[in-house]
C-alpha positions as CSV (number, residue, x, y, z in Angstrom):
1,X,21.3,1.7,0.1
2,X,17.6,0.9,0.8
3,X,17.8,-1.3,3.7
4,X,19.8,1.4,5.7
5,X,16.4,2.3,6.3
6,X,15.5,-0.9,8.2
7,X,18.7,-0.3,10.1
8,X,18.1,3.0,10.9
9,X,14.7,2.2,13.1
10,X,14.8,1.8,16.6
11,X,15.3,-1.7,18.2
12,X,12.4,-3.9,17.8
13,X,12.2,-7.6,18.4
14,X,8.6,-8.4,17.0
15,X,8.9,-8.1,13.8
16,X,6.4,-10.4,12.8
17,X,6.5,-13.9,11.1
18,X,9.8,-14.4,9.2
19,X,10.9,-16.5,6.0
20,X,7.2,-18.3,5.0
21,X,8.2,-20.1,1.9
22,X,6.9,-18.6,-1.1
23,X,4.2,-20.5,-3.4
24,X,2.8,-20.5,-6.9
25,X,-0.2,-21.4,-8.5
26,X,0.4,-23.3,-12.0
27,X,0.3,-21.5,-15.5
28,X,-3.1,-22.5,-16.1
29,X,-4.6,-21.5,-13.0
30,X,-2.6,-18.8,-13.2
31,X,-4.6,-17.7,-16.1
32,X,-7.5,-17.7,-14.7
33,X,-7.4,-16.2,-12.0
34,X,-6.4,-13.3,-13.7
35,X,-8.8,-13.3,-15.6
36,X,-11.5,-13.2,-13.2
37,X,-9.5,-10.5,-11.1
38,X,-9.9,-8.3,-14.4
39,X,-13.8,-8.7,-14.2
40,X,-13.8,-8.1,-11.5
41,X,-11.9,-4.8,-11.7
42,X,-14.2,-4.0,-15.0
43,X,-17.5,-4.5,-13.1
44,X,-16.8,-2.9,-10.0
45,X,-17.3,0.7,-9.0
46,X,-15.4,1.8,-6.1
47,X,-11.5,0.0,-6.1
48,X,-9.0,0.4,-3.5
49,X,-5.8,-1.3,-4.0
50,X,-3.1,-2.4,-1.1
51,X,0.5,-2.2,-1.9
52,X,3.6,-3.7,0.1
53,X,7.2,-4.0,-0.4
54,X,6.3,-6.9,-2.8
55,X,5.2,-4.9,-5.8
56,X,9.0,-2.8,-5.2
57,X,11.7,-6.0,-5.3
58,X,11.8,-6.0,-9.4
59,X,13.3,-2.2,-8.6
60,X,15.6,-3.6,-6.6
61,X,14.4,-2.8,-3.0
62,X,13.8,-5.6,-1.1
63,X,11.5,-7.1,1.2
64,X,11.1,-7.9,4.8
65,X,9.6,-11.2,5.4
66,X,10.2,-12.9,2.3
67,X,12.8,-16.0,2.3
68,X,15.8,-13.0,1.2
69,X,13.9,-10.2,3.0
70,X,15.7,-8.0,5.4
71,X,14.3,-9.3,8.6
72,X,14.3,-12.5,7.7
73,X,18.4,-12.4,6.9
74,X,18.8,-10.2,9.4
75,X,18.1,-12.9,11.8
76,X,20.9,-15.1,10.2
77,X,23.1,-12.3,10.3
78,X,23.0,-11.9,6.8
79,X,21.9,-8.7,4.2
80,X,20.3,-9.2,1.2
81,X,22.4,-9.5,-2.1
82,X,20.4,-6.9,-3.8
83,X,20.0,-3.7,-2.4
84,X,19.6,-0.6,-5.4
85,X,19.5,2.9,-3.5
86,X,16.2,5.3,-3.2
87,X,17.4,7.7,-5.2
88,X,18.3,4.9,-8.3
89,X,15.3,2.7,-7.7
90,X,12.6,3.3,-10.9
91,X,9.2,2.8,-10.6
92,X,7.7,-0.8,-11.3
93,X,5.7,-2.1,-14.0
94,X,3.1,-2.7,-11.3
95,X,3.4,1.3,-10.2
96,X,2.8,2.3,-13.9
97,X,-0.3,-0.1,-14.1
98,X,-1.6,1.3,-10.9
99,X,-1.0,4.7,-12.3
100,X,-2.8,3.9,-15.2
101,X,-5.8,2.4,-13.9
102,X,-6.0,5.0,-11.7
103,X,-6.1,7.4,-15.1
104,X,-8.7,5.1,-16.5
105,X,-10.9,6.1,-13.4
106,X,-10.7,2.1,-13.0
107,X,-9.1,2.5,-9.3
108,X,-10.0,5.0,-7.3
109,X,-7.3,4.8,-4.8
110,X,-4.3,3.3,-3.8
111,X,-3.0,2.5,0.0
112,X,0.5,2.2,0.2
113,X,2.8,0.6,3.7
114,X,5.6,1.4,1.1
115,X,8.1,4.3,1.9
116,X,10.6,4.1,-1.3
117,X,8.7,6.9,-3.3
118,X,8.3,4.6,-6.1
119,X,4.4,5.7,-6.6
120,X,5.4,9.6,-6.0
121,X,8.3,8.9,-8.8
122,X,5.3,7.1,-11.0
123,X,3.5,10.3,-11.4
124,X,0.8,9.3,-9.2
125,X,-0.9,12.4,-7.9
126,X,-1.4,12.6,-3.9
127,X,-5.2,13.0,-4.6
128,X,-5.1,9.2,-5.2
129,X,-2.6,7.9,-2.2
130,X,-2.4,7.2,1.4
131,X,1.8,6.8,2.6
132,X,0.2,5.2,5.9
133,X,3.9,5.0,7.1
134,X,6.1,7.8,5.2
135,X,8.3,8.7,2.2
136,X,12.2,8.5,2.3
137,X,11.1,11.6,-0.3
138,X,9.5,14.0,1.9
139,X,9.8,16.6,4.9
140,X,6.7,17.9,6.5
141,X,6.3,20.1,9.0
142,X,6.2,19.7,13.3
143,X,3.9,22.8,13.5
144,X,1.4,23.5,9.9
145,X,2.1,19.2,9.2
146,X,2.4,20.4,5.2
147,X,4.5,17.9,3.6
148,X,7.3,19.2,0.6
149,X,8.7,17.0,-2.2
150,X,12.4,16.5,-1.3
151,X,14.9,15.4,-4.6
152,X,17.1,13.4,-2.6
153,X,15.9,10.6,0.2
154,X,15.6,11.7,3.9
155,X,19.2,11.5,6.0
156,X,17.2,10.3,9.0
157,X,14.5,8.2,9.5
158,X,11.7,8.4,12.8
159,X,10.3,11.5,12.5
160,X,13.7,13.7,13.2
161,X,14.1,17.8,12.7
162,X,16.6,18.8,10.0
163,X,16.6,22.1,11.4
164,X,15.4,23.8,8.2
165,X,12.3,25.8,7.9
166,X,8.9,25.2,7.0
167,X,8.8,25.8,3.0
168,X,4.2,26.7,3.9
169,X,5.3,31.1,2.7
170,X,7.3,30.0,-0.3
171,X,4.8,27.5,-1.4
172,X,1.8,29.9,-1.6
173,X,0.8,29.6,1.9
174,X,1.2,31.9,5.4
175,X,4.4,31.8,6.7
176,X,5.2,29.0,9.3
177,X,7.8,29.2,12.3
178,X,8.2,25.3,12.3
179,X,10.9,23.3,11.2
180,X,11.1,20.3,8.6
181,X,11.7,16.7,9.9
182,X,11.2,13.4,7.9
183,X,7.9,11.6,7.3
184,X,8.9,8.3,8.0
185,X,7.5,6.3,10.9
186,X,9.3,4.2,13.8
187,X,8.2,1.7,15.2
188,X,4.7,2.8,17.2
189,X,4.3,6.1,16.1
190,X,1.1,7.5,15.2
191,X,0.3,7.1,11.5
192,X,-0.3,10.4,9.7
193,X,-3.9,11.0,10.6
194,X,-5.3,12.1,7.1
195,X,-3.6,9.5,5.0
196,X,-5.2,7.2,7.4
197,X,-8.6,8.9,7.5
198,X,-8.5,8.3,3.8
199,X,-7.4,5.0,3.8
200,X,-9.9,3.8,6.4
201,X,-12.8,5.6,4.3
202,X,-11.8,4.0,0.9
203,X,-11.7,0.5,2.2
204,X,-15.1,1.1,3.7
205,X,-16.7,2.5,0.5
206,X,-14.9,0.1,-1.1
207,X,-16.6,-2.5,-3.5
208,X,-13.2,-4.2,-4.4
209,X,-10.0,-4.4,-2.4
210,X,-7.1,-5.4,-3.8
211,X,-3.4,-6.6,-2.2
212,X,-0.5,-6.2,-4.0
213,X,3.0,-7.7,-2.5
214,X,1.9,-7.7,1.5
215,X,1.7,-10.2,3.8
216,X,-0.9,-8.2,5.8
217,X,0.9,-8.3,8.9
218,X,1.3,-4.5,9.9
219,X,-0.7,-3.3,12.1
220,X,-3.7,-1.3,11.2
221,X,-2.5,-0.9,7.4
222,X,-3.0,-4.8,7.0
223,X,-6.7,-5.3,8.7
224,X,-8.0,-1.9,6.7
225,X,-8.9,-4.6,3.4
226,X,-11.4,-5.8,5.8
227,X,-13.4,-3.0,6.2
228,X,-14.1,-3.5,2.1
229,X,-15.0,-7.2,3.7
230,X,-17.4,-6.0,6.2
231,X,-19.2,-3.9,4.3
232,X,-20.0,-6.1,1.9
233,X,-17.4,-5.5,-0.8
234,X,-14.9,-8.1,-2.1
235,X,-11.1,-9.0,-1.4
236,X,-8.8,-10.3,-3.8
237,X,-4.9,-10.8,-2.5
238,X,-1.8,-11.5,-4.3
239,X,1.3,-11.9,-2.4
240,X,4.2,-15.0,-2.8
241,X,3.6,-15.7,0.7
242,X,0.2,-16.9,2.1
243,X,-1.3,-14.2,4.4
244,X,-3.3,-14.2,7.8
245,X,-6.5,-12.8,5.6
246,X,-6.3,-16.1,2.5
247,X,-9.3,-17.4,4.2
248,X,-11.0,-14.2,4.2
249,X,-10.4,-13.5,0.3
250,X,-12.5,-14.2,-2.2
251,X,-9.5,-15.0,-4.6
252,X,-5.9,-15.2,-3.5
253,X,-3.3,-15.4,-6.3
254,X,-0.2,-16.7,-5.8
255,X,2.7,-15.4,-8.2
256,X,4.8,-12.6,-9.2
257,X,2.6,-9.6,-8.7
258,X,4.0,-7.8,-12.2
259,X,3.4,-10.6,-14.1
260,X,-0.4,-11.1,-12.6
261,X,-1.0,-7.1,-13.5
262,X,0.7,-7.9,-17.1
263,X,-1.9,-10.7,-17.7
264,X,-4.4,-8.5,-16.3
265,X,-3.8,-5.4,-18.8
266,X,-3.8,-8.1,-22.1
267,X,-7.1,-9.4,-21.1
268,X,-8.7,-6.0,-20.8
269,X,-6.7,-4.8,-23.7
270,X,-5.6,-1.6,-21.6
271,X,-1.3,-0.5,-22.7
272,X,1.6,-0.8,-19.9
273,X,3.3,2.9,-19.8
274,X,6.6,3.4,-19.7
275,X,8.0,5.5,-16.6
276,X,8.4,9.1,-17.6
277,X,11.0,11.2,-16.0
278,X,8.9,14.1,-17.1
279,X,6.5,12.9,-14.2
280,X,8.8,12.7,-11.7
281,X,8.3,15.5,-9.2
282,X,11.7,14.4,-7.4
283,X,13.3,16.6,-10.8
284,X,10.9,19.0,-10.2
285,X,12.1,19.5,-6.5
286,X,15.1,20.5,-7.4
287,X,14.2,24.3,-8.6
288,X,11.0,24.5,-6.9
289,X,8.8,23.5,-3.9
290,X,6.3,21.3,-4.4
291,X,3.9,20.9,-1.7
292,X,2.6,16.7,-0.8
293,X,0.6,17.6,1.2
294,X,-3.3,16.2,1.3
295,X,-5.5,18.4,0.1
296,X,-8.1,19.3,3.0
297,X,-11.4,19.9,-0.1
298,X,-10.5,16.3,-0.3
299,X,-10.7,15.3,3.3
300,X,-13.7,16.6,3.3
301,X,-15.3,15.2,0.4
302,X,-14.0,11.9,1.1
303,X,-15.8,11.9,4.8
304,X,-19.3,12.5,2.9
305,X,-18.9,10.2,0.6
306,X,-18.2,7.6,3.8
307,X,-21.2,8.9,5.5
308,X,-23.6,9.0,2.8
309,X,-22.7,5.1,2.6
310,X,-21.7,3.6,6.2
311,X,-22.9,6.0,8.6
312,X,-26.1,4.0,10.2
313,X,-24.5,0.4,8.5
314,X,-23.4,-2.3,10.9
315,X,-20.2,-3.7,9.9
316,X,-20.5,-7.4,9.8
317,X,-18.0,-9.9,11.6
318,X,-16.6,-12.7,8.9
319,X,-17.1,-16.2,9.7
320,X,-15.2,-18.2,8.0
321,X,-16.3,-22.0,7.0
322,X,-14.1,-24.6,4.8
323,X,-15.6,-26.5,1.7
324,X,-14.4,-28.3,-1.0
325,X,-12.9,-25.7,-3.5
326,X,-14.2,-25.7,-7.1
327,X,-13.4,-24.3,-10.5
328,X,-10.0,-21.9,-10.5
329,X,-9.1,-24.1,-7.3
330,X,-10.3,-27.5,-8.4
331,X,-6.8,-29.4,-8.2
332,X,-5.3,-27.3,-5.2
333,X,-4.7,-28.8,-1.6
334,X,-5.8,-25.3,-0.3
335,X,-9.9,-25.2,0.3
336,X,-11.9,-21.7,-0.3
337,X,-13.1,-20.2,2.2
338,X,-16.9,-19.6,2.5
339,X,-18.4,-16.6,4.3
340,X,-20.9,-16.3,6.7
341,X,-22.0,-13.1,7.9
342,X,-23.2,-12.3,11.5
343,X,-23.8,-8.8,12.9
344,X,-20.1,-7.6,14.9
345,X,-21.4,-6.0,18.5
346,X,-17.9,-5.6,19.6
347,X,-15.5,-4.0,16.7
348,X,-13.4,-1.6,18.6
349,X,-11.6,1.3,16.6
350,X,-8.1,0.1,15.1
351,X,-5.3,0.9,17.0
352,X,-3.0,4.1,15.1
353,X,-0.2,2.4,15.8
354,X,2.5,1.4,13.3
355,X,4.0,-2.6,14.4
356,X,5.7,-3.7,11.4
């Protein structure tokens, strides 16, 4: 089942902030806030979008921190009602969107805490994803680090040798004497350093972040949307819970983050596909070796694009000032958040350490 894998991490007691109740704007602002996230999406160049366990509950995986989220009932000594295994679990409508969009050259890339395999079982190619901590669907290697498609979930979780060679010869490559472990991260290990190379570059060049079903609260996955922030681009947040970023965003919808995508495809008139088994590389696993593994040309061209844009720039420190909210927010109790921008002298480099 899927929370096995919370149960199979180490001991950890901060586990950050537990049960926040869960809010929603109304129909009508609803609405529009949607659409002014899809021009936003249509008039902007570079997107990057954020995805937590959020977008992965209508699968039936569930959360952490929500009100029925794992560590939230784990506290009560409870489990959660619904649990759907890894290997049963289909991808989301918000996966296919993403998918799409990412087809329609209208995202550029996607940044995902998530280690269910729902956006490897989409069809999504690696090209386009960061797995900042793991995938219950992949081995990689201690020795060459290539990651192979597995077409069953991991047995272990933490970064733990099966004892079975590196797959590098049979996949095209020079023969490797390392062994296969799994991919997915305990707490405080390193995050994979390429995924988060890309992920950290993205959000930089980034003129539109987006987050999808995360409270924001692992550490550095959830501070990487404001890098888009502080170099001028814009952040838009969609979570049930409120997150410690809201007053950072420059819109923050509160609702179910499938139905906000939905509204979002009518009003820019692009079609919802339908998951295609055909696309799942899972299948594919099971007579051949398919290698996950980022491709280095991409590295590469990913690190120039940063440097043709950021090198030189001074990231700018967010000051955040309250005023009276108007239009979308009108009637809310909340109040937007105005920015002020000041140069940052003292940003030190994000810590590479994974605390959920």
């Amino acid at each position: 089942m899927s929370c096995n894998y919370a149960e199979g991490l180490s001991p950890y007691e901060d586990k950050g902030v537990l049960g926040i109740p869960e809010k929603f704007d109304s129909i009508e602002k609803l609405n529009e806030k949607c659409k002014i996230l899809a021009e936003l999406i249509e008039t902007s160049k570079h997107i990057v979008v954020h995805t937590g366990a959020g977008i992965s509950t209508t699968a039936g995986i569930p959360d952490f921190r929500g009100p029925n989220g794992v560590w939230t009932l784990e506290k009560k000594g409870k489990k959660p009602s619904i649990n759907i295994s890894f290997t049963d679990a289909k991808p989301t409508k918000t996966h296919m969107i993403l998918k799409n969009l990412v087809e329609c050259n209208k995202v550029q890339y996607i940044i995902s805490q998530n280690i269910d395999g729902l956006h490897l079982k989409s069809g999504l190619p690696r090209k386009y994803l960061s797995e900042l901590h793991g995938n219950m669907f992949i081995d990689e290697c201690n020795l060459c680090k290539k990651q192979f498609v597995r077409s069953s979930p991991v047995e272990t979780v933490g970064k733990k040798c099966s004892g079975v060679p590196c797959a590098s010869a049979h996949a095209g490559g020079r023969p490797c004497r390392g062994r296969l472990y799994d991919g997915v991260l305990d707490w405080e290990h390193s995050l994979p350093e390429n995924d988060l190379l890309m992920a950290e570059w993205h959000s930089s060049v980034a003129d539109l972040s987006i987050c999808l079903g995360t409270t924001l609260q692992i550490v550095p996955s959830g501070n990487l949307p404001l890098d888009t922030v502080k170099y001028g681009g814009k952040l838009v947040i969609c979570n049930l819970q409120p997150t410690k970023h809201d007053n950072k965003a420059d819109l923050v919808i509160n609702y179910y983050v499938d139905d906000v995508l939905e509204k979002v495809m009518d009003i820019m008139k692009i079609e919802i596909p339908q998951h295609n088994e055909g696309d799942n590389l899972l299948i594919k696993a099971e007579t051949s070796i398919i290698d996950w593994t980022i491709s280095r040309k991409d590295v590469l061209e990913m690190e120039k694009i940063f440097k043709a844009k950021c090198k030189g720039v001074k990231k700018k420190r967010v000051l955040i000032k309250k005023r009276n909210i108007t239009d979308v927010n009108k009637n809310d109790d909340n109040t937007k958040m105005m920015k002020l921008e000041a140069d940052d002298k003292d940003l030190s480099n994000t810590k590479e350490i994974l605390a959920f």
